[in-house]
N, C-alpha and C positions, 0 to 999 in steps of 0.2 A: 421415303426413298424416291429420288429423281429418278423414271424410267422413259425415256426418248420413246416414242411411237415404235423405232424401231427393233429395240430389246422389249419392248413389253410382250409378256406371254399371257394364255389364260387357262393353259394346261392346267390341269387340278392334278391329276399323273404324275406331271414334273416337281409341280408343288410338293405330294405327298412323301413323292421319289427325295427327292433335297431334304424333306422335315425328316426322313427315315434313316438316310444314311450320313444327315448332320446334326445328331441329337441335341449334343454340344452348345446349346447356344445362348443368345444374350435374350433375359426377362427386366424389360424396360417400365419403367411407370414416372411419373413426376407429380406426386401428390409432395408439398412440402419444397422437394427438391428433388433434383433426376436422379435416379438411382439405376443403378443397374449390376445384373448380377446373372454370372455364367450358371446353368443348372441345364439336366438332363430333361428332356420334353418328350412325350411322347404320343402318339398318335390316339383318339381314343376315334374308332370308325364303328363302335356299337352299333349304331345309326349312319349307314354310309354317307346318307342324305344330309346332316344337322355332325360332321365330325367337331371333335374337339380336341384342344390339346390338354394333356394333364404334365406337370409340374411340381419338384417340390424345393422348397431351399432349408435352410438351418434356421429355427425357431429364432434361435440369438442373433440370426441378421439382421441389422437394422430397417432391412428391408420388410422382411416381415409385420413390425411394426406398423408399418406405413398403409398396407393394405387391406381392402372390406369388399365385402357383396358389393358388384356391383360398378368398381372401382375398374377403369380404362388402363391397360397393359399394353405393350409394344413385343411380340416375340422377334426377333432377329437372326434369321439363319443364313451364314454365307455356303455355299455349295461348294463345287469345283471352281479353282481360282487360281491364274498364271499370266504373268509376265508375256510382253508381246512384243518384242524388239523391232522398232522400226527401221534395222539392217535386213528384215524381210519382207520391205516392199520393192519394188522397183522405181523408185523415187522416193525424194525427201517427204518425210512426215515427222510424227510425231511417236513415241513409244507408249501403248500405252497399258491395260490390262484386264485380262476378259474373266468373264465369272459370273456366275448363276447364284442367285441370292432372293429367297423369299421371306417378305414382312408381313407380319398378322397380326391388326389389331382388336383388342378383345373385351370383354368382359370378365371380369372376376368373378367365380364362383368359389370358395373356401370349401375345402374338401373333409368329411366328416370322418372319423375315426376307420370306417368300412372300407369306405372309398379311398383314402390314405394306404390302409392294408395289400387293397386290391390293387392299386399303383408300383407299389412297389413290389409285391408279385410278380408283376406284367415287368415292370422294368429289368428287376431280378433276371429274370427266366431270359430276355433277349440279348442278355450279357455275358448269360455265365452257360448257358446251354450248350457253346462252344466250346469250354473250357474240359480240358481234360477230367479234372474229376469237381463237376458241376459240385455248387454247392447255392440250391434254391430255399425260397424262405420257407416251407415247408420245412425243410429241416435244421432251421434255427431254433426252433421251436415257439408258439404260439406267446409264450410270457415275455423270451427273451423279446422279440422281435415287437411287442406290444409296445415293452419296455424302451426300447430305443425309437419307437416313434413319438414318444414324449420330446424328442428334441428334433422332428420333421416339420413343416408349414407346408401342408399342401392344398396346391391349387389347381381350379379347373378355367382353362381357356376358353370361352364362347365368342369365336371369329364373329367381326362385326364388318371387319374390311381386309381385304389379302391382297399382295402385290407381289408379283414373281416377274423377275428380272433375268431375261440371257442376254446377257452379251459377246456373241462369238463373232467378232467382224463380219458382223453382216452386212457394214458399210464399205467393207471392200470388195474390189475386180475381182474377178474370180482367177489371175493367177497369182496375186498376191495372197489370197484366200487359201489355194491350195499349196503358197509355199510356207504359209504360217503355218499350217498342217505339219508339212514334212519337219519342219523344225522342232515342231512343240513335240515329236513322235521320240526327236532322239533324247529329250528330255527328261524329268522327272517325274513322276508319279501324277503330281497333277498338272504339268503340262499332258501329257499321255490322255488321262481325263477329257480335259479340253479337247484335242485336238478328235477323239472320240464324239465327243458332243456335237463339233462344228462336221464331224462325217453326217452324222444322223441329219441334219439340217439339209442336208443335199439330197435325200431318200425321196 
């Protein structure tokens, strides 16, 4: 990921913040061929110090295939993300689009039967805990739930290199600054986001 001196961050906060609330994201490798493939990721902070991500995909993915102990991964998470019209500067520019995106590159570690279980436990519970009538893997029961991890591949992420990128025009005057604000406000959900982001920035 190309980050300009002046979007690079080295929040680990913001980092964490983004891998939390964009599970969603792309698990990259190029052994053979670049592959890539959307899967749920999730935080493992056992160890505040030494965190990692855990991961699983479909046994039958080709991707699967492909990886071993050991083996170099790209996770890719984009954050908040919005459109920035250059009808909100005060002069001619260019339109362009801001957004908060962190990249982790890793290590492979293949996740053992246990550790598989407990994964999807944790992931289980942070999805469905909301859910009106929760339905967690404790009570799938032990065989079924055994039984369907036969067709899981799970992985453990060991960060080697992290890159966390905001870009919230920080290369603009400050009242083109605050009128991107007021626009992105009347916006969309993740305009809204953004323009939140780019408040915090001024604090």
């Amino acid at each position: 990921m190309f980050i300009p001196k002046l979007y690079k961050s080295e929040d680990y906060h913001l980092m964490k913040e983004i891998i939390r609330e964009n599970s969603f994201a792309l698990l990259i490798s190029s052994m053979e061929k670049i592959r890539a493939t959307h899967s749920m990721m999730l935080l493992n902070e056992d160890n505040p110090e030494n965190f990692y991500i855990e991961t699983h995909i479909s046994r039958a993915n080709p991707h699967a295939r492909t990886l071993t102990n050991g083996d170099e991964v790209l996770c890719d998470f984009l954050g908040a993300h919005t459109y920035i019209s250059s009808s909100w500067y005060d002069h001619i520019n260019v339109s362009t689009w801001n957004y908060e995106a962190v990249q982790i590159y890793g290590k492979v570690e293949l996740m053992n039967s246990e550790e598989l279980y407990n994964h999807l436990e944790k992931l289980t519970y942070k999805y469905e805990q909301a859910q009106q009538c929760p339905m967690m893997v404790k009570d799938m029961g032990k065989e079924f739930v055994e039984k369907e991890m036969k067709g899981a591949f799970g992985l453990k992420i060991i960060p080697t290199e992290i890159f966390i990128k905001q870009k919230l025009s920080q290369n603009r005057k400050e009242d083109d600054f605050e009128n991107i604000i007021l626009n992105l406000e009347k916006g969309d959900t993740n305009g809204k986001q953004i323009a939140a982001k780019m408040k915090q920035l001024k604090r």
